[in-house]
C-alpha positions in Angstrom: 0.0 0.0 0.0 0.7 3.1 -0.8 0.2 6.6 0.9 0.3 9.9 -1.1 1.1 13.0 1.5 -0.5 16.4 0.9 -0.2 19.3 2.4 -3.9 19.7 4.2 -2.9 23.6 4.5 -2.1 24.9 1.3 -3.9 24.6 -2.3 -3.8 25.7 -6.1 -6.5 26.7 -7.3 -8.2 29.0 -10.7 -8.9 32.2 -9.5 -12.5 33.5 -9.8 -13.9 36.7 -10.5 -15.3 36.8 -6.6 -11.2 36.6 -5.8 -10.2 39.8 -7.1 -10.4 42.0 -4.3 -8.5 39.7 -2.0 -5.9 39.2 -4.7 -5.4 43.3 -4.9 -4.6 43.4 -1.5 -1.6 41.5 -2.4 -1.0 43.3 -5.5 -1.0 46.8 -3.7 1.3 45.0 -0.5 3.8 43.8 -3.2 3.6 46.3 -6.4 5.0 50.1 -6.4 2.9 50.0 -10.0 0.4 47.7 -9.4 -2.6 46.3 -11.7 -6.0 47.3 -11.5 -8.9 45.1 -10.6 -10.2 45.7 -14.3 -6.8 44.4 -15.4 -7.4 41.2 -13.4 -10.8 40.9 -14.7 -10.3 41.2 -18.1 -7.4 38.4 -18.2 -10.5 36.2 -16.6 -12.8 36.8 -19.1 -10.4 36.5 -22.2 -9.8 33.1 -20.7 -6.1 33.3 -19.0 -4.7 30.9 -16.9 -5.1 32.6 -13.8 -4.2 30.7 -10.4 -4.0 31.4 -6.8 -2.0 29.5 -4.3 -3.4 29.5 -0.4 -2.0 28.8 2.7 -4.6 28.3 5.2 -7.0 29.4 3.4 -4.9 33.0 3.1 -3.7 33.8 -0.2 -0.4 33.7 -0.5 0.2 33.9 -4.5 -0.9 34.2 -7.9 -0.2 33.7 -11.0 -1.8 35.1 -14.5 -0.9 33.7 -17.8 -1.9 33.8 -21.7 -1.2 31.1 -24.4 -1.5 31.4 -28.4 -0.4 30.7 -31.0 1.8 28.0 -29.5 3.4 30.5 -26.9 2.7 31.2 -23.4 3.6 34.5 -21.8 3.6 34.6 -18.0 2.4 37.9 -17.3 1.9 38.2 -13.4 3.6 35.5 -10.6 3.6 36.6 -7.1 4.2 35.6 -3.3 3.2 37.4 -0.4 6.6 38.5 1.2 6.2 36.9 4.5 6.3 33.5 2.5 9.5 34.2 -0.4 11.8 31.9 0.1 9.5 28.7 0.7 9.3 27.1 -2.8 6.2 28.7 -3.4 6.7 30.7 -6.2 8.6 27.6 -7.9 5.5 25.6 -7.3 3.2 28.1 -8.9 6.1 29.0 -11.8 5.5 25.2 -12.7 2.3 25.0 -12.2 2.0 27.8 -15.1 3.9 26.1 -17.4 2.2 22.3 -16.6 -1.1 24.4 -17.9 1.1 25.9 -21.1 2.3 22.7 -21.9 -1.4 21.5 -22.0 -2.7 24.4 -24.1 0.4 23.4 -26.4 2.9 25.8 -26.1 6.0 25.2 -27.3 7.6 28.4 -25.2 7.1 30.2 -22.1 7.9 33.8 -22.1 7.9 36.8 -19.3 9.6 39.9 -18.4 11.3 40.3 -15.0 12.6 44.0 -13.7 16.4 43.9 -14.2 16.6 44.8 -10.4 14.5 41.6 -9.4 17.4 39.7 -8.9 15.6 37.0 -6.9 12.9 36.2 -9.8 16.0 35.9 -12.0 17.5 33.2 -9.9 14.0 31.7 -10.0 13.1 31.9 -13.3 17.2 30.8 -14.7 16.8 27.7 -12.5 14.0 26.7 -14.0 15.5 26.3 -17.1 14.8 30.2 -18.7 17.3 31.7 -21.2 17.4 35.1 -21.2 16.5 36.4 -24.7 16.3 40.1 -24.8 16.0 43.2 -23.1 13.1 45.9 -23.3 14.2 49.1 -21.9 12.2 51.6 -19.6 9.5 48.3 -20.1 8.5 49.3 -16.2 7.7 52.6 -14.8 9.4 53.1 -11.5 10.7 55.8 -8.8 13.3 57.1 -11.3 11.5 57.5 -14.6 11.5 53.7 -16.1 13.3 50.5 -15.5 14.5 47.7 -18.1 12.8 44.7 -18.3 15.1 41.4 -19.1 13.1 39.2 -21.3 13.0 35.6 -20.2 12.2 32.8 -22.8 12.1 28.9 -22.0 11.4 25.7 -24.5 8.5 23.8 -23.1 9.8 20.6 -25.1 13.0 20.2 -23.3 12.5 17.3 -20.6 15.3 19.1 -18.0 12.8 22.0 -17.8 10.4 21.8 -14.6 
């Protein structure tokens, strides 16, 4: 016999239109620039992948990402600060790209601020190349920041 061990405490799950206002408290705890609730609303109803990951029935992450065209484009991953550091974001990153590789994309794309050096770590770890960079692509305190765009192949078996 076998016994298969879940954590009782935390879940993945699609996010719902009902979730939006508990999902901008995180995104005005964690974003200098952050989205709008229309912003989140729209991605729903064009059909994104959008997830949230709890933690005792807190939310502690999400995630938002389109596919076409044989390409996903992760637009939107994060983790409440109290809980970086814990894998989380990893198990949401793949979680994204488990649901790209089902809508059959061949490539995952996403910008990360140049600044951000712990996505980077994330995101290279993973298996991301880095592909280009789109200057002043964020608006910050100084005027704009660069954006380092990230690109990974969804066919290659070492990628999570």
């Amino acid at each position: 016999m076998s016994a298969i061990l879940k954590d009782p405490l935390s879940q993945m799950r699609p996010m719902q239109d009902a979730d939006v206002q508990r999902v901008m408290e995180l995104e005005l705890l964690v974003y200098e620039f952050p989205w709008t609730p229309g912003i989140f609303r729209d991605c729903l109803r064009a059909g994104y992948c959008c997830w949230l990951y709890t933690l005792d029935d807190h939310f502690t992450g999400y995630g938002v990402m389109s596919v076409a065209a044989g390409e996903a484009h992760i637009l939107n991953l994060c983790i409440h600060p109290t809980h970086r550091g814990e894998g989380l974001g990893r198990r949401l990153l793949q979680q994204l790209l488990r649901l790209a590789r089902i809508h059959r994309a061949d490539t995952a794309f996403l910008e990360v601020r140049v600044s951000n050096r712990t996505a980077l770590a994330l995101y290279r770890d993973v298996g991301f190349n880095e592909v280009g960079l789109r200057r002043g692509y964020y608006p910050s305190r100084a005027g704009r920041e660069d954006a380092v765009l990230l690109a990974l192949n969804l066919g290659d078996s070492t990628a999570s």
